[in-house]
C-alpha positions in Angstrom: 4.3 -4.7 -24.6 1.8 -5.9 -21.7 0.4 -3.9 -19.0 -0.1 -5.2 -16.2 -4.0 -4.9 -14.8 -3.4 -7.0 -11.7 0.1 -4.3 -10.1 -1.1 -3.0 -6.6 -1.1 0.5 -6.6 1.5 1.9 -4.3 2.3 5.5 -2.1 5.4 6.6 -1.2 5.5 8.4 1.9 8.3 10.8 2.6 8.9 12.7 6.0 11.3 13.9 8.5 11.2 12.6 12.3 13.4 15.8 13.5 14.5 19.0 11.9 17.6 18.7 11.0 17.2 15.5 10.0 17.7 13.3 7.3 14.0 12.5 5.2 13.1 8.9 4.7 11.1 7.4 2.6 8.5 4.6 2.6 6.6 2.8 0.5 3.4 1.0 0.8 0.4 -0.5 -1.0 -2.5 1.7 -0.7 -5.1 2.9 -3.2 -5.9 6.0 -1.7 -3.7 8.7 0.3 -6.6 8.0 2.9 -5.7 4.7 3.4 -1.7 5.7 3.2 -2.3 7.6 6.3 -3.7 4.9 7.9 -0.8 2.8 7.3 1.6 5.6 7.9 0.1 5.9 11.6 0.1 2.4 12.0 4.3 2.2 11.1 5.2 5.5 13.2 3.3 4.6 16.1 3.7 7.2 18.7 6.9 8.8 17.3 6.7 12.7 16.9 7.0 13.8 12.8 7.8 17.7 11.8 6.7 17.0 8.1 4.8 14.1 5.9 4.4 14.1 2.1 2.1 11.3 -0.3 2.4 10.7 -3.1 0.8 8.4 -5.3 3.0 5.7 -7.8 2.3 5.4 -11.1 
């Protein structure tokens, strides 16, 4: 078995727009949970959020 060195680390972002509301899930290439915010603010724009989770991939 290989392992790959050259895999992008990835976070998956769950959250909830409204309560009540269904959570969604998003994944994106970050190596930190800084720059997964980053990212995560960059996607949601100016919509309001009740709740955010990281998490990072293995």
């Amino acid at each position: 078995m290989m392992i790959n060195f050259f895999r992008k680390p990835k976070c998956k972002i769950r959250y909830v727009e409204e309560a009540g509301a269904p959570e969604k899930a998003l994944i994106v290439p970050a190596k930190t949970i800084e720059q997964a915010k980053e990212q995560f603010h960059q996607f949601i724009g100016n919509k309001t959020v009740v709740r955010v989770s990281f998490a990072m991939l293995p």
